[in-house]
Structures are given as C-alpha cells and as structure tokens.
C-alpha positions in Angstrom: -11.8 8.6 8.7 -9.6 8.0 5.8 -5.6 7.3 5.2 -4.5 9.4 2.2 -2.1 7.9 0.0 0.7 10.2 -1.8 -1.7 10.2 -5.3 -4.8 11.3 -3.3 -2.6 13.9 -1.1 -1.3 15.4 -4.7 -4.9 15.5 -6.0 -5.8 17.7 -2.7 -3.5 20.2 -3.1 -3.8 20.5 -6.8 -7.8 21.3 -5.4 -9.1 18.4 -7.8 -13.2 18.9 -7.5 -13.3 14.9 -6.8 -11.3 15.0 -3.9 -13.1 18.2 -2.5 -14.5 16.0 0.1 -11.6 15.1 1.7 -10.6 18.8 2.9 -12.6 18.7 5.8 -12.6 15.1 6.8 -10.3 12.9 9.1 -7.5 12.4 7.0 -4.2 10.2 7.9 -1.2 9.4 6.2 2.7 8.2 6.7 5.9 9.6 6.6 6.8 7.7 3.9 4.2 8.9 1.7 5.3 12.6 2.3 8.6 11.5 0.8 6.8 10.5 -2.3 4.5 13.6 -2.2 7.2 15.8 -1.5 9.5 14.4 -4.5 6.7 14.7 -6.8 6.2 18.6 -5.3 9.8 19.3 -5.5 9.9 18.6 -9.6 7.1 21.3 -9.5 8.0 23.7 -6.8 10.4 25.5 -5.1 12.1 24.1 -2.3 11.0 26.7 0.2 7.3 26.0 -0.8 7.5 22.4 -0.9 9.2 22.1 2.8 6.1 24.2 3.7 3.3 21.8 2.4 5.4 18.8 3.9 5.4 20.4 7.3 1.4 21.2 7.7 1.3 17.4 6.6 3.3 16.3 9.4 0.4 16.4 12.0 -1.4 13.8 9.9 1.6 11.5 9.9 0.2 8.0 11.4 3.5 6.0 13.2 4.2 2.3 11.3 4.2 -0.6 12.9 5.7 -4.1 13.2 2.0 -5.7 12.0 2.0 -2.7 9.7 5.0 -4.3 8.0 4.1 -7.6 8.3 0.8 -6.6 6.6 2.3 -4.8 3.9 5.0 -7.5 3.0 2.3 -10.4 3.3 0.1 -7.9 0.4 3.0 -7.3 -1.6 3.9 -11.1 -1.9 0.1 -12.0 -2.4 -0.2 -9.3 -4.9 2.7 -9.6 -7.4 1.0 -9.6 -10.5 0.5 -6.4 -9.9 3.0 -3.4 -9.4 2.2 -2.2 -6.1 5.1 0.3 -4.3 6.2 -0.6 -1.1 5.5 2.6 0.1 1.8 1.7 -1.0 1.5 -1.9 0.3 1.9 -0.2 3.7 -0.1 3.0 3.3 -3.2 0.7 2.7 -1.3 -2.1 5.5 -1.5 0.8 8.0 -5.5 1.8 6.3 -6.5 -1.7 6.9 -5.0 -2.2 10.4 -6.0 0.6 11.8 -9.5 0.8 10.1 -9.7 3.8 7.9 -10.8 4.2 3.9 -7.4 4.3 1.8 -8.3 6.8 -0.7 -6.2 6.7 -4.1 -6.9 7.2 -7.6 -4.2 4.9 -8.3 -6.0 1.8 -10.5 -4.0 -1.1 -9.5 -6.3 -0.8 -6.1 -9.6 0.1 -7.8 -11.2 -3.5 -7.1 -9.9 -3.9 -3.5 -11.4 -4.1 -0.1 -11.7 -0.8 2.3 -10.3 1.4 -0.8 -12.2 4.3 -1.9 -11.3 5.1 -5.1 -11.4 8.4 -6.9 -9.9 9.7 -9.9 
C-alpha cells in the first residue's frame, strides 16, 4: 500500500510509464495534496476537468491526525537543511504513521526511510 504524494499523483495522470505500477495498487493520499495537485491541474486545464480529477481522488483521501502533525512538524524541524513543503512533511508523516510506501519523485526524499522513489 502506498500514500501518493501530489508529484507522484501528477506523474499518474500524465500516464508516466514509471509510475504505471501504481494504477492498480493501494494507493492513499490527503486532502491537502489534492490542493497542490489540483493547482498544478488548474494552470493546465480547465476548470470543469480539473474539479473532475479532484473528485475521483477524493475516495483515496486518508483523514490527518494530531500525531500526523506532530510527526510532520518534528520532520520539518529535523529537516531544515532541506526545503521540504509542509504539505509534504505530513504526506510522508501520515505514510510513516500509518505504514504505507510514500511514493515521490521529488529528490529532496530520495535517501529517506519508507520512500519509494521514482522519477
């Protein structure tokens, strides 16, 4: 099972062969990465089309929670050397916690624990 952050839910939809595998698996995410997903969408698309893709996401939504946070604040802090999102620090807090792959192609997370990595 694997939480999807916003780069590797953009990388699906634009049917990148090196996320192929991911289409049929147990995928997660958060609210807050659809924001992120659908603002990058939005530039791209249409309204219309864009509330669309946001809406068959919403049934992979994962809720946050208080350790979630705490997690994700803790990582941030720890990890200020490098430019980690908030939005990020909690995707992989809520990966971590709840014990699923984060998948991302972004780099700054290419060398850490439970991230699977794919560009």
């Amino acid at each position: 099972m694997y939480f999807l952050d916003s780069y590797a839910i953009i990388e699906i939809l634009a049917e990148n062969q090196n996320y192929e595998r991911f289409k049929n698996s147990v995928n997660h995410t958060s609210l807050l990465n659809l924001l992120e997903v659908h603002n990058i969408l939005r530039k791209l698309k249409e309204k219309v089309v864009v509330d669309k893709i946001i809406e068959k996401l919403l049934g992979i939504c994962m809720q946050i929670t208080v350790d979630d946070i705490k997690f994700a604040s803790e990582f941030k802090i720890n990890n200020k050397s490098k430019k980690f999102s908030y939005i990020d620090c909690l995707g992989y807090a809520i990966a971590f916690n709840k014990n699923l792959k984060f998948v991302t192609g972004d780099n700054e997370f290419k060398s850490l624990a439970n991230v699977e990595f794919v560009k």
